[in-house]
C-alpha positions in Angstrom: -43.4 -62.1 81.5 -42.4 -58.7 80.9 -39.2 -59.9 79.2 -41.1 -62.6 77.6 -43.4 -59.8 75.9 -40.8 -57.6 74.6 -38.9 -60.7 72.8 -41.8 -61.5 70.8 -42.3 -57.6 70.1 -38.8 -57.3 68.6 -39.1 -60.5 66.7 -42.2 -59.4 65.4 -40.6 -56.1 64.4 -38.0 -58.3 63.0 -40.4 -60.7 60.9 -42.3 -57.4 59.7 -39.0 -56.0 58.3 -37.9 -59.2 56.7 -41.1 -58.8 54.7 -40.5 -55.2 53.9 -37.2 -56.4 52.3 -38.6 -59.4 50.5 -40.9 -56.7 48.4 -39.1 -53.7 48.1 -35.7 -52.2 46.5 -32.4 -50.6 48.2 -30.1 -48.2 45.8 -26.7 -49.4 45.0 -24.2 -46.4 44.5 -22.1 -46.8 41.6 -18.5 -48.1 42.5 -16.8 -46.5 39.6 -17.6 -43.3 39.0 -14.9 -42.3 36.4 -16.3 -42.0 33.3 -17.7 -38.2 34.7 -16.2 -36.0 32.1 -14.4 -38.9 29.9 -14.6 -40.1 26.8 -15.1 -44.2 26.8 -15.6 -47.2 25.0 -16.7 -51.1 25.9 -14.8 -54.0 24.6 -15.9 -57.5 25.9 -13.6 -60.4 25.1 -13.5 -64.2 25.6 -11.4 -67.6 24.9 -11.8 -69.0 21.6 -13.9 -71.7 23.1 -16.8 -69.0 24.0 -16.5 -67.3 20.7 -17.1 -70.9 19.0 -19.7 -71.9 21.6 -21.3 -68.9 21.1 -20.5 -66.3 18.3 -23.5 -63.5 18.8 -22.4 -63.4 22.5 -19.9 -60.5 22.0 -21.5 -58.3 20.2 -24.8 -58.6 22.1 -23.0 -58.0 25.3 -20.8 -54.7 23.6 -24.4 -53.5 23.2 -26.1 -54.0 25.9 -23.7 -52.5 28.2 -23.3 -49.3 25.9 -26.2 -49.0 25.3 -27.1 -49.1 29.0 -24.1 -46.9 29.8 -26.2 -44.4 27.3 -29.5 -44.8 28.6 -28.6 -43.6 31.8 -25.9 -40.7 30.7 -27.3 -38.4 32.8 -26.4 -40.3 36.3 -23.1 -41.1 34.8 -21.9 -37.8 32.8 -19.2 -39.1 30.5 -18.1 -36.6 27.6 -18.7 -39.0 25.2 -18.5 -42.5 24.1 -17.7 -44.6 20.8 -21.2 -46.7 19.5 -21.1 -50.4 19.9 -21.4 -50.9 16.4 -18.0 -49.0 15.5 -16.6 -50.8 18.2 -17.4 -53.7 16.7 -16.6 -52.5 13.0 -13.3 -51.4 14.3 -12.3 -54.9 15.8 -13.2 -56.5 12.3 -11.3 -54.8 10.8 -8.4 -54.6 13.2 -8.4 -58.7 13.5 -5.0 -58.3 15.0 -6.6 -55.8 17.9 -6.0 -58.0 20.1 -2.5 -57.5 19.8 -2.7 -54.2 21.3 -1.7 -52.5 24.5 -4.5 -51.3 26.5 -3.1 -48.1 26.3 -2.3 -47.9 22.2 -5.9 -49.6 22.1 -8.0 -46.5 23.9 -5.4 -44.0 21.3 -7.2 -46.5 18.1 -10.9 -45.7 19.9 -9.5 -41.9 20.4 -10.7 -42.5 24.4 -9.8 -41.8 27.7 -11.2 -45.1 29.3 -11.7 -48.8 28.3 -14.2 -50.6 29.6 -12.4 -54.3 29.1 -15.4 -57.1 29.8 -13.1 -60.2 30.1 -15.2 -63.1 30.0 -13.8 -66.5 32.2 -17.1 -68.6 31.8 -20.0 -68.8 29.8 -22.7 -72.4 29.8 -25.6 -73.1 29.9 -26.0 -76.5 31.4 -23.2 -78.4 33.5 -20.5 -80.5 31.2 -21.8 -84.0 30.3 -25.6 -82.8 31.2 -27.7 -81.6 28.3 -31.1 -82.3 29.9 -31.0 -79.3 32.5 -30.5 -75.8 32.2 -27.5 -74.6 34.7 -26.2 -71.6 33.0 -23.6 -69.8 34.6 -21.6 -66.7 33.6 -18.4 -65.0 35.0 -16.1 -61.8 34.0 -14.0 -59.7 35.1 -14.6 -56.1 34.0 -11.0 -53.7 34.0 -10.8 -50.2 33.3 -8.5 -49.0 31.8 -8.1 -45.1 32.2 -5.6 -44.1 29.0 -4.8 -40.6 30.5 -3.6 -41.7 33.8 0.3 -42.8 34.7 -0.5 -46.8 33.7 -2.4 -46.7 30.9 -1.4 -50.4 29.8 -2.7 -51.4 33.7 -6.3 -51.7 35.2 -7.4 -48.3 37.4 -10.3 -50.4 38.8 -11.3 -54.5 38.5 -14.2 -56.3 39.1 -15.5 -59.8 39.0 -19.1 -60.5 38.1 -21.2 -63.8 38.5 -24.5 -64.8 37.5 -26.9 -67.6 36.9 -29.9 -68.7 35.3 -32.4 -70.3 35.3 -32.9 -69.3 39.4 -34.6 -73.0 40.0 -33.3 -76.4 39.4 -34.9 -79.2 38.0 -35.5 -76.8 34.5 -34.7 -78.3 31.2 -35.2 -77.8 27.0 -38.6 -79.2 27.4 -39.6 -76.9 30.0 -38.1 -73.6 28.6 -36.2 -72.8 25.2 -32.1 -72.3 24.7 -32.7 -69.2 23.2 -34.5 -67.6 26.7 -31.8 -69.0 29.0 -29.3 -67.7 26.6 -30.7 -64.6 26.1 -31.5 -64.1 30.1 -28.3 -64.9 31.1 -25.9 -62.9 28.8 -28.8 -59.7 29.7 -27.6 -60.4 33.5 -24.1 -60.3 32.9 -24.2 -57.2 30.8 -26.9 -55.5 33.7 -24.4 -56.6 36.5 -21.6 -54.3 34.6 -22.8 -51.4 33.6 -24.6 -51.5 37.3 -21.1 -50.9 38.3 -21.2 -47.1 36.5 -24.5 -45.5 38.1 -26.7 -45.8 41.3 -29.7 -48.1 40.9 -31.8 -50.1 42.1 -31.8 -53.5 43.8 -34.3 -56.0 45.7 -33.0 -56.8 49.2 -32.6 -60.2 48.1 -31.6 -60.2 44.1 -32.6 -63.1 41.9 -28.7 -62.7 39.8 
């Protein structure tokens, strides 16, 4: 009986805990942390499929995640970075940017590290289903740190995924493309810069 008692106390203590986690936060540490005393700049680029698909979705990604990166400056303590709108001016201009090294790239921004957003997927329903929302976004996010012995070669590489909506069964009629499009490109963008300062998290995260 004795045993019997104490079983139930721990899962009881266990239950009580799983609660706590459901409503509360845990702080992730930032698992690059070397934009402290650098100069850097955010470049997010994509197949020529995404950029028809969806033509805004660069440039409101380049400015979230500097802009975020800005925002919380103080946490991160970077000597400087270049705005996303010359970032963007510079690359139309430059149409042949592209072109660049990594390394002759960060000398045109006049940094010391590239934040290289590479995006591998970007939808918002599944092929051959229009009626239900099922976005999905994935990239892989390089640095590239231009003062270092491999300039032209990732210091640090991550990949991201996310989704949206977080229930099935949710289509046009139910909620508009410009919400799930603007939701799921904010979540991409979030999970990146994420990667540059502690925050925090719920237990259980909806993206």
């Amino acid at each position: 009986m004795a045993l019997t008692s104490g079983c139930n106390i721990v899962a009881g203590i266990g239950a009580l805990e799983e609660a706590r986690r459901r409503n509360s936060t845990q702080t992730i540490d930032p698992v690059y942390t070397g934009l402290q005393g650098k100069s850097f700049a955010v470049v997010v680029t994509a197949d020529r499929v995404i950029q028809s698909d969806f033509p805004d979705l660069l440039p409101r990604l380049t400015t979230f995640i500097t802009d975020d990166l800005v925002r919380n400056q103080p946490a991160i303590q970077a000597a400087g970075m270049v705005p996303a709108a010359d970032v963007l001016q510079y690359q139309y201009n430059n149409p042949r940017w592209i072109t660049l090294s990594y390394g002759r790239l960060a000398e045109q921004l006049g940094v010391q590290r590239l934040i290289i957003v590479d995006l591998l997927e970007y939808r918002l329903f599944e092929p051959g289903n229009k009626y239900l929302w099922s976005g999905r976004a994935a990239a892989t996010v390089n640095i590239m740190e231009s003062d270092g012995p491999l300039p032209d070669e990732a210091a640090f590489s991550k990949q991201l995924k996310v989704k949206f909506p977080d229930k099935d069964g949710i289509g046009p009629a139910d909620m508009d493309i410009r919400i799930v499009n603007t939701e799921l490109s904010r979540r991409l963008g979030q999970r990146a810069s994420w990667l540059f300062y502690a925050h925090e998290e719920p237990y259980y995260p909806d993206f």
